[in-house]
N, C-alpha and C positions, 0 to 999 in steps of 0.2 A: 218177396211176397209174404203176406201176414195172413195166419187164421185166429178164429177166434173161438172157446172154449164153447161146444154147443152146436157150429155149424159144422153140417156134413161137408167129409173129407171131397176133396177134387179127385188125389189119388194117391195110393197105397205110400208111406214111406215117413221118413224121419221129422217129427212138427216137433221145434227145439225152441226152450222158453226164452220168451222177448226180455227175461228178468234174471235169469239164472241159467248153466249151463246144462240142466236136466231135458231130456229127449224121452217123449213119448211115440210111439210107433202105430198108428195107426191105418187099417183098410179102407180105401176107395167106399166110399157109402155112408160111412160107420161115425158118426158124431165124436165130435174133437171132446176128450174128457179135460179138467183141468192138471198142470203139470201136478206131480207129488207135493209141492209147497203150496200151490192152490193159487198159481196165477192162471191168467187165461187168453193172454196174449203170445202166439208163437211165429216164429219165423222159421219158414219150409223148405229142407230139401234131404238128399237123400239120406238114406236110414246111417250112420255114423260118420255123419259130417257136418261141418259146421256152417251155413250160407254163408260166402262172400260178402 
């Protein structure tokens, strides 16, 4: 599953960059910020892991 830098989170947890292996952690509600290098494409799941 893919989010994207901007839309509100589905739910709480590990959104890991589609370009790099940096992980931002965001809340249920709370708007996807861009990763630290300034992509904005991520790939979703739990807080220190890496999607299948």
């Amino acid at each position: 599953m893919t989010a994207k830098t901007g839309e509100k989170a589905q739910k709480t947890g590990g959104f890991h960059c589609a370009h790099r292996s940096e992980e931002v952690h965001v809340t249920q509600g709370d708007k996807i910020p861009s990763c630290p290098n300034g992509h904005r494409e991520f790939e979703i799941g739990p807080a220190g892991t890496k999607p299948a």
